[in-house]
C-alpha positions as CSV (number, residue, x, y, z in Angstrom):
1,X,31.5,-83.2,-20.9
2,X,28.1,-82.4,-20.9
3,X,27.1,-81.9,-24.4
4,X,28.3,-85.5,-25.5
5,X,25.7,-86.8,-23.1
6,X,22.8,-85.8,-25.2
7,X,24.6,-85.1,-28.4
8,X,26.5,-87.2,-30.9
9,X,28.2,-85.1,-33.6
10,X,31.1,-83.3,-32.8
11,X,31.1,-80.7,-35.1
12,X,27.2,-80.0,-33.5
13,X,28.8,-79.6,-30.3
14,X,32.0,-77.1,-31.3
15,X,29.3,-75.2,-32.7
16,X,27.4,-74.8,-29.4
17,X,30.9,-74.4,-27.4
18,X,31.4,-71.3,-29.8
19,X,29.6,-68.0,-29.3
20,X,28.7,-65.5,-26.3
21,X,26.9,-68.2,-24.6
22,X,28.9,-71.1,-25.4
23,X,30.7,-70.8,-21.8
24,X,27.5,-71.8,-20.4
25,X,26.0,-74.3,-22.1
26,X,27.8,-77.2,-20.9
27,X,26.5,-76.4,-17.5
28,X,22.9,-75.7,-18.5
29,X,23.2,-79.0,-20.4
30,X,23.8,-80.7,-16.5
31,X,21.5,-77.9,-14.9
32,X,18.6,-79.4,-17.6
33,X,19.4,-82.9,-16.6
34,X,20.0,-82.7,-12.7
35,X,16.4,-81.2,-12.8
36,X,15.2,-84.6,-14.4
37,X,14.2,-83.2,-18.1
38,X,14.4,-86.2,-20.5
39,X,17.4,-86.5,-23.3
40,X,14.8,-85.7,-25.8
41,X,13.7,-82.3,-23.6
42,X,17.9,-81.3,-22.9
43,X,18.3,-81.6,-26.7
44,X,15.2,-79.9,-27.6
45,X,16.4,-77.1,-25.5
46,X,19.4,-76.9,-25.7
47,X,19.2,-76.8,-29.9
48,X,16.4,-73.5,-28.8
49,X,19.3,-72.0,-27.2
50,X,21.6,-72.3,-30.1
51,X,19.7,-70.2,-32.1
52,X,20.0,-67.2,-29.7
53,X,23.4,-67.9,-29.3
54,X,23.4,-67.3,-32.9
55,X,21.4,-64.5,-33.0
56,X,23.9,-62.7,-30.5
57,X,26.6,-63.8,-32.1
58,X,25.7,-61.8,-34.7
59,X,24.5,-58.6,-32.9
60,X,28.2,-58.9,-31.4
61,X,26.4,-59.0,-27.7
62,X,28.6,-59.4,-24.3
63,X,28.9,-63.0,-22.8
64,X,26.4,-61.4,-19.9
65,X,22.4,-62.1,-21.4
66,X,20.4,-59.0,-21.1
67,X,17.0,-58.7,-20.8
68,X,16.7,-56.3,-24.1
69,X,18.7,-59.2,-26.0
70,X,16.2,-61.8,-25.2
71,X,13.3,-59.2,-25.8
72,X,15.0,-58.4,-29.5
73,X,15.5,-61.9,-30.0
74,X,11.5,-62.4,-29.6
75,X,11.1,-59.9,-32.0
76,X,13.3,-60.8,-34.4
77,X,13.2,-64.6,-34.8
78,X,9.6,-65.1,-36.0
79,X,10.8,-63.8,-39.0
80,X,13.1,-67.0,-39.6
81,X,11.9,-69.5,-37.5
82,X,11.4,-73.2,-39.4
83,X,8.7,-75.3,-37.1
84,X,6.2,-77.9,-37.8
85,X,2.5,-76.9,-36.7
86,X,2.0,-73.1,-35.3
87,X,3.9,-70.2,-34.7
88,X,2.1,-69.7,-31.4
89,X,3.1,-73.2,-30.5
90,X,6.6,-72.7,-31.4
91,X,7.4,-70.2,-29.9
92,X,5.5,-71.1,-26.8
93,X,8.9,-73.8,-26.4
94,X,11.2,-71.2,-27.2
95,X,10.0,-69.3,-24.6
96,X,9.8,-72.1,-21.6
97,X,13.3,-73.3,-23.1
98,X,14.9,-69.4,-22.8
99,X,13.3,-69.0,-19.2
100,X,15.1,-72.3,-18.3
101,X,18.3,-70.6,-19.2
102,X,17.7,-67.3,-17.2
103,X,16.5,-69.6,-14.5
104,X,20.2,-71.1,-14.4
105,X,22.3,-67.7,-15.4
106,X,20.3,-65.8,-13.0
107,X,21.7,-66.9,-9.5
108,X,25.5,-67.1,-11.4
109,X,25.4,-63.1,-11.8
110,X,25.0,-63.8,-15.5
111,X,21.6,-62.3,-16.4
112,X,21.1,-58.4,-16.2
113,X,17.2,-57.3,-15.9
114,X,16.0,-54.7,-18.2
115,X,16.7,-51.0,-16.1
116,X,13.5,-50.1,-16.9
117,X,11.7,-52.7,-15.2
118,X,13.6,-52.3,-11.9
119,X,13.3,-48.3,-11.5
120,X,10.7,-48.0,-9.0
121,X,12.4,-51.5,-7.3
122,X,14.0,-49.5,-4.1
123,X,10.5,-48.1,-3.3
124,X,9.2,-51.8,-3.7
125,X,11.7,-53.2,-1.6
126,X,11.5,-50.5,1.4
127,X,7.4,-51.3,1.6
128,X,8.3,-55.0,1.6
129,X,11.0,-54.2,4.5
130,X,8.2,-52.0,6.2
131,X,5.2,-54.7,5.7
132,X,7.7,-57.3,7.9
133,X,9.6,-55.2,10.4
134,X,7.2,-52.4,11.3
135,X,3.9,-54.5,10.7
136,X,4.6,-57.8,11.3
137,X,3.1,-59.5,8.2
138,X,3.4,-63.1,7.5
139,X,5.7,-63.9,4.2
140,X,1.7,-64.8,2.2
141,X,0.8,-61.4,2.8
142,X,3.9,-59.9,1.7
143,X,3.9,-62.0,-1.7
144,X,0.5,-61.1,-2.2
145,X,0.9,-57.0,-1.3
146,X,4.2,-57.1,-3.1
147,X,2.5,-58.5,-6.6
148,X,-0.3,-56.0,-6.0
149,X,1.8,-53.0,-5.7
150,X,3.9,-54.0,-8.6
151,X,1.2,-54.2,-10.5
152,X,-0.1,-50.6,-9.7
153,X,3.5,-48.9,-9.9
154,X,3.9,-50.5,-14.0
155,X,0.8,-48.8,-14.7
156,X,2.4,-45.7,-13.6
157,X,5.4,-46.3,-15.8
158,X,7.5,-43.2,-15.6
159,X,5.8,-42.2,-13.1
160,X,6.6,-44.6,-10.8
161,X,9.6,-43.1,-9.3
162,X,8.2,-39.1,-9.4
163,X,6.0,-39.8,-5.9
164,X,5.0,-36.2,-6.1
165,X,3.2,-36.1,-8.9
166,X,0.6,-38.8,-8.2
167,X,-3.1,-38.5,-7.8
168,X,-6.2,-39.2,-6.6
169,X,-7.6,-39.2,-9.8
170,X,-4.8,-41.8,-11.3
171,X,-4.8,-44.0,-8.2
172,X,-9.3,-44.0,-8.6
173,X,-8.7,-44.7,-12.4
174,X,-6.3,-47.7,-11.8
175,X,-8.0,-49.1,-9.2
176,X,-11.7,-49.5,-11.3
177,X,-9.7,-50.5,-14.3
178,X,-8.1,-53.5,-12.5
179,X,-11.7,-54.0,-10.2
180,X,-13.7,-54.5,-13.6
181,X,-11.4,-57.7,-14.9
182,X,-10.9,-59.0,-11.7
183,X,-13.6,-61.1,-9.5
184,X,-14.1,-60.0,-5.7
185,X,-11.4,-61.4,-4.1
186,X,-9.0,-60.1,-5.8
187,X,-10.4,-56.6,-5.9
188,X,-10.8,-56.7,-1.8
189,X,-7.0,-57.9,-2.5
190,X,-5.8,-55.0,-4.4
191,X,-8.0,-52.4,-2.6
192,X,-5.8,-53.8,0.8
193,X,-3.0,-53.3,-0.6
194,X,-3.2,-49.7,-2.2
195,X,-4.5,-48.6,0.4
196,X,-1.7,-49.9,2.9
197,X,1.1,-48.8,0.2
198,X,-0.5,-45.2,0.0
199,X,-0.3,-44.7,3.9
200,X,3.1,-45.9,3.5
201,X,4.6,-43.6,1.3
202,X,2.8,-40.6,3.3
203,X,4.5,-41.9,6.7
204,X,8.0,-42.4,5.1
205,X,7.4,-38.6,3.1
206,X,6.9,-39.6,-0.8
207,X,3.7,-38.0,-1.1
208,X,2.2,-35.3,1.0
209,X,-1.4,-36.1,0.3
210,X,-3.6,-39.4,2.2
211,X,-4.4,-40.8,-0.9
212,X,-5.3,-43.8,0.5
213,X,-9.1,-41.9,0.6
214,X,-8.8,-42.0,-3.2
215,X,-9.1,-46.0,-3.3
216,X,-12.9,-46.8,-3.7
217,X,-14.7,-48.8,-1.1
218,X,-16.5,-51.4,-3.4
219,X,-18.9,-52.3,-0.5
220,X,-19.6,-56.3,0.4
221,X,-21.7,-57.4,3.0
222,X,-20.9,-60.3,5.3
223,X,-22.9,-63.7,5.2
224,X,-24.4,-62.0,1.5
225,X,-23.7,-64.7,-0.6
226,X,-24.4,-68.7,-0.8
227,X,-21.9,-71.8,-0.7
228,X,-21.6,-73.3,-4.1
229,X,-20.7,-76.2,-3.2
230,X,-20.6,-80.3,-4.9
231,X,-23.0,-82.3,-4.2
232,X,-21.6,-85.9,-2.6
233,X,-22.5,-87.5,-6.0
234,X,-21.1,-84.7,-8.2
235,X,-18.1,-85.0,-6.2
236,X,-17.8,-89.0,-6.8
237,X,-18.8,-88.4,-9.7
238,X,-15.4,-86.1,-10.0
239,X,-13.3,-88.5,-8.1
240,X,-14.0,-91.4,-11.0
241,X,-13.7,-89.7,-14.0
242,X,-10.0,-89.3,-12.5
243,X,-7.4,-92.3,-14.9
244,X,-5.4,-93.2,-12.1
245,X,-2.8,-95.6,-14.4
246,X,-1.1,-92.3,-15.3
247,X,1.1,-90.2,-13.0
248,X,-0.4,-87.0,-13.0
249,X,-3.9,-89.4,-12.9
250,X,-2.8,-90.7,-9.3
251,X,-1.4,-87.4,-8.1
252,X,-4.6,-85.3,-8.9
253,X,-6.8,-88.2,-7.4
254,X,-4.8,-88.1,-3.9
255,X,-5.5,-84.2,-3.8
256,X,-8.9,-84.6,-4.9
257,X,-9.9,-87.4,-2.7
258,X,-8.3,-85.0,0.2
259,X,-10.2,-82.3,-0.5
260,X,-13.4,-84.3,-0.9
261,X,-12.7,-86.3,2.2
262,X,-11.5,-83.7,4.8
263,X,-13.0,-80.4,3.6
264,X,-9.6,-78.7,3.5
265,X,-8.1,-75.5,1.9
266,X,-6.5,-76.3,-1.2
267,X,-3.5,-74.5,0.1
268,X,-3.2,-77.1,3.0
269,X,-3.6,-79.8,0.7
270,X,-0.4,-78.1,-1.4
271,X,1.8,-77.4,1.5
272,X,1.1,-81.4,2.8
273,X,4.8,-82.5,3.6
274,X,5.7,-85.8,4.3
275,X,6.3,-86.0,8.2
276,X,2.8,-84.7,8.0
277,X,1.6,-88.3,7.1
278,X,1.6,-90.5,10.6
279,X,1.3,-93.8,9.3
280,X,1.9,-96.0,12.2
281,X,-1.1,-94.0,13.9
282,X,-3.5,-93.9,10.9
283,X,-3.2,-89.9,11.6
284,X,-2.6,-86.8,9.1
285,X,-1.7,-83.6,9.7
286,X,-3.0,-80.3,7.6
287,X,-1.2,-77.1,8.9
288,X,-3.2,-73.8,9.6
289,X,-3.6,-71.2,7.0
290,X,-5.3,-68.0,7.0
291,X,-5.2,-67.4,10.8
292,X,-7.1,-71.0,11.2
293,X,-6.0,-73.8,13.4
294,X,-3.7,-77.0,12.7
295,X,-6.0,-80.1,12.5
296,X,-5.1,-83.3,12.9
297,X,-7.5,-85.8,11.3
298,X,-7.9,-89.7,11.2
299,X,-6.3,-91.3,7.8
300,X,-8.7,-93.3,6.2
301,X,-8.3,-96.5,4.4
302,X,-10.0,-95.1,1.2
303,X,-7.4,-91.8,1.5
304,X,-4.3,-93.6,2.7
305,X,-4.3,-95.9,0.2
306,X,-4.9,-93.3,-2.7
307,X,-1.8,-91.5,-1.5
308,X,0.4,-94.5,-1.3
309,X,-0.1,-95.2,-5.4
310,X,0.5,-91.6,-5.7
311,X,3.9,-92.3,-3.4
312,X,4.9,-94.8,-5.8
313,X,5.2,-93.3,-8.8
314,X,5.9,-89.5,-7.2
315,X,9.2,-88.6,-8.8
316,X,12.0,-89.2,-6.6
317,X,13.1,-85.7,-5.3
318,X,14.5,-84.7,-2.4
319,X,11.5,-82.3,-1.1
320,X,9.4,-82.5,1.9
321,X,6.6,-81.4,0.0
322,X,4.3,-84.3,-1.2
323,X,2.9,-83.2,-3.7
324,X,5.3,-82.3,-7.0
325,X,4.7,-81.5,-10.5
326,X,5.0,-84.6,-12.9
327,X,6.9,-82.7,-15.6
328,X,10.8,-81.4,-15.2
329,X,11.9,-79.5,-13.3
330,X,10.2,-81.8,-10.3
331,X,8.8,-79.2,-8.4
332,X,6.5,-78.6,-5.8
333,X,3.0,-76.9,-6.8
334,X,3.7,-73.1,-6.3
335,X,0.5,-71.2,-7.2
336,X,-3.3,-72.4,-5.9
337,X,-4.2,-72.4,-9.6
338,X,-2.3,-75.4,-10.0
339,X,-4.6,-77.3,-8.0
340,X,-8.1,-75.2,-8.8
341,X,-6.9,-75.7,-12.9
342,X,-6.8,-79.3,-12.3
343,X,-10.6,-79.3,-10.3
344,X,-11.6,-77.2,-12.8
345,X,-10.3,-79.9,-15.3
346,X,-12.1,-83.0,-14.2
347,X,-15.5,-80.7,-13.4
348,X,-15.4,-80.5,-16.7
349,X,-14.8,-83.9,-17.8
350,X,-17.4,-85.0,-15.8
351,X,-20.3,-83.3,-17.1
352,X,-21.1,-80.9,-14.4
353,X,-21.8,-77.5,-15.1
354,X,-21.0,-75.5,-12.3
355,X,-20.4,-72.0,-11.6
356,X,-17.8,-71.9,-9.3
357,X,-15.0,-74.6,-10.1
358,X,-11.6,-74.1,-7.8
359,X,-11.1,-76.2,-5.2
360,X,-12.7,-74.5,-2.9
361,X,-16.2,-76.4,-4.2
362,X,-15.0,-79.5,-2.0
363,X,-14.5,-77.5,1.1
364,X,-18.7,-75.9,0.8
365,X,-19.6,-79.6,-0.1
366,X,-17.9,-80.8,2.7
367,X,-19.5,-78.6,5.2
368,X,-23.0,-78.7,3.8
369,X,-22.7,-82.5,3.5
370,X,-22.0,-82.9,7.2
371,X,-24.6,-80.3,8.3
372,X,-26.9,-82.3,6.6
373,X,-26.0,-85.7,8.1
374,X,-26.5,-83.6,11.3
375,X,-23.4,-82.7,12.9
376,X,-23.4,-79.8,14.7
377,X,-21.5,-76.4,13.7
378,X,-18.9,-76.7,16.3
379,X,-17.7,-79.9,15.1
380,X,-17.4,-78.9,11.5
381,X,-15.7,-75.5,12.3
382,X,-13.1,-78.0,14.5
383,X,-12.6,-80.1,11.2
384,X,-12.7,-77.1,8.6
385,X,-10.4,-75.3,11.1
386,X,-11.8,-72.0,11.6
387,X,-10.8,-70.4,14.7
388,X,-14.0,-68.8,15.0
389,X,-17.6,-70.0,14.7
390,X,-18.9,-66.9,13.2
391,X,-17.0,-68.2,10.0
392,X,-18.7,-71.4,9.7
393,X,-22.3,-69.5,9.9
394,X,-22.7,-68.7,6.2
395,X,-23.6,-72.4,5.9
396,X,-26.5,-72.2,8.1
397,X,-28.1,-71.1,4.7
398,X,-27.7,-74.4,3.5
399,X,-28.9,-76.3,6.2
400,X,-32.3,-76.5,4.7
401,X,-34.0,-79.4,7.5
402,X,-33.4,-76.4,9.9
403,X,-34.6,-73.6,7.8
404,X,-37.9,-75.4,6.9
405,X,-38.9,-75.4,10.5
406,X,-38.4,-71.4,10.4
407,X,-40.3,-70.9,7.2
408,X,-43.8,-68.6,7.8
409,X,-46.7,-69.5,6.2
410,X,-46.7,-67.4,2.6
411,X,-49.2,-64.2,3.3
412,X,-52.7,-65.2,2.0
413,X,-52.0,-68.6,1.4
414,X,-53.6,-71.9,3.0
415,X,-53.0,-71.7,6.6
């Protein structure tokens, strides 16, 4: 079995065997090592586990885990918990090891969500329907509208499900509340999608009022702003500070050294498989994103060897993906703040103090380096993949050879 895999005392494991959960825990025991956690980790977790087995045991729960269990369980063990260093700590690995354990009851029909949380669910899951059959939205789209929308209909709370008695006033309200903690992006985000959920409901009847009029229009203009991009020696500068003798050292350097070298979306750089690596013709491939084209690029020396350490020590998973997280579970890198978080990390380390620090600080430095060695516009919109040229004009602003020969002479100076 399982259990005396990681554990050596047998009255330990009839202990775990016994309780509402104890059906389970030889499998999440194999779940926690087929995902690669460490004997120390499966133990660690496992012993976590225990103690809300306990803690239902004792509140006489069903062998199905429900959401309001594990929510009473937060509450409640705080009170007894015995941990070296802080709370906040502690519970920080009770958490991650409890999520694990939803994570494997979950798909096994063995997890019930809270009711409360999954009230205004049918509504959500007939605009997702609507967002791909009637308006053809591509699956990013949906995950962002979806979040958004979900987002505005907990605020409602009770309200969520009584369509008829929104208004203007609430939907205004929400929207500045959420535009004042958010930057620009993702208030053009949210503003898209209320505005796109509002005309929904009125077309499928749930509220007899446009209150799509009621979202703000937080005006922008186009080309306003300034690429705040590296410099090439702040971005070296980046790329050394990287400790390439640790795993996560030689991942992190083979995205960086992408995004420095090839002026790619951080997304691309994420969704890099492996058959999009043509070794035998020195060639890589980074797919389109946000209506942009596929480029394929030359594989340099400098990059193809940077990726081939990373290769070696990548953890040995079955996924096309290249790039994987280097703690269990062995995952590939789901959110772009896994890869802006780790920019961010080495910006920092190396001194630089910059405003913006996502990844997207390689692609500007990429384009305002070449514009600068004095390639033309059309050849860097080909590289960065835009689709249009219009997009690549903002960094005409930067191109500061160019804009020195359209400078006029400052009125009542020297002539």
């Amino acid at each position: 079995m399982a259990l005396e895999q990681v554990f050596d005392c047998p009255r330990t494991i009839g202990r775990f065997r016994g309780g509402p959960l104890g059906g389970v825990m030889d499998g999440f025991c194999v779940d926690l090592m087929d995902h690669g956690f460490s004997r120390h980790t499966v133990r660690k977790h496992v012993g976590i586990v225990a103690h809300l087995n306990v803690y239902l045991n004792a509140q006489k729960a069903d062998s199905a885990l429900q959401a309001a269990d594990v929510a009473a369980f937060y509450e409640d063990y705080p009170k007894v918990a015995r941990h070296r260093g802080s709370l906040a700590a502690h519970m920080a690995e009770v958490r991650h090891a409890i999520n694990r354990l939803i994570a494997y009851l979950g798909p096994r029909g063995l997890y019930e969500e809270s009711r409360a949380a999954a009230t205004f669910e049918p509504l959500l899951l007939e605009y997702v329907k609507w967002l791909r059959v009637d308006r053809g939205c591509t699956a990013g789209t949906i995950e962002l509208r979806t979040r958004s929308i979900q987002s505005f209909l907990e605020d409602l709370g009770s309200l969520a499900t009584q369509c008829d008695s929104w208004t203007a006033e609430r939907v205004t309200t929400f929207f500045l509340r959420y535009a004042q903690a958010v930057g620009p992006s993702a208030r053009r985000q949210m503003q898209a999608a209320l505005r796109t959920f509002l005309r929904f409901c009125r077309q499928r009847g749930h509220i007899n009022h446009c209150l799509d009029l009621a979202v703000p229009s937080l005006r922008s203009y186009r080309l306003s702003s300034v690429p705040r991009g590296l410099s090439d020696a702040q971005a070296l500068a980046v790329l050394e500070c990287i400790d390439q003798k640790t795993a996560i050292g030689c991942r992190d350097y083979a995205m960086l050294l992408l995004l420095y070298t090839y002026g790619v979306r951080g997304g691309q750089v994420r969704e890099l498989r492996m058959e999009d690596l043509d070794w035998a013709c020195d060639r890589i491939r980074f797919r389109a994103l946000k209506h942009g084209k596929e480029t394929v690029l030359p594989l340099t020396k400098k990059v193809g060897l940077g990726l081939y350490q990373y290769l070696e020590q990548r953890p040995p998973r079955s996924y096309r993906r290249l790039f994987l997280s280097t703690r269990a579970p062995f995952v590939p890198l789901a959110r772009s703040s896994c890869l802006s978080n780790r920019v961010a990390t080495y910006v920092d380390r190396a001194g630089i103090k910059h405003g913006p620090r996502g990844s997207h600080v390689f692609r500007h430095g990429f384009a305002t380096r070449k514009l600068a060695e004095g390639h033309t516009l059309k050849a860097i919109a080909d590289v960065l993949g835009h689709r249009h040229l219009d997009t690549t004009f903002i960094y005409t602003k930067v191109d500061f050879t160019q804009l020195e020969q359209a400078a006029l002479p400052w009125p009542g100076g020297e002539q």
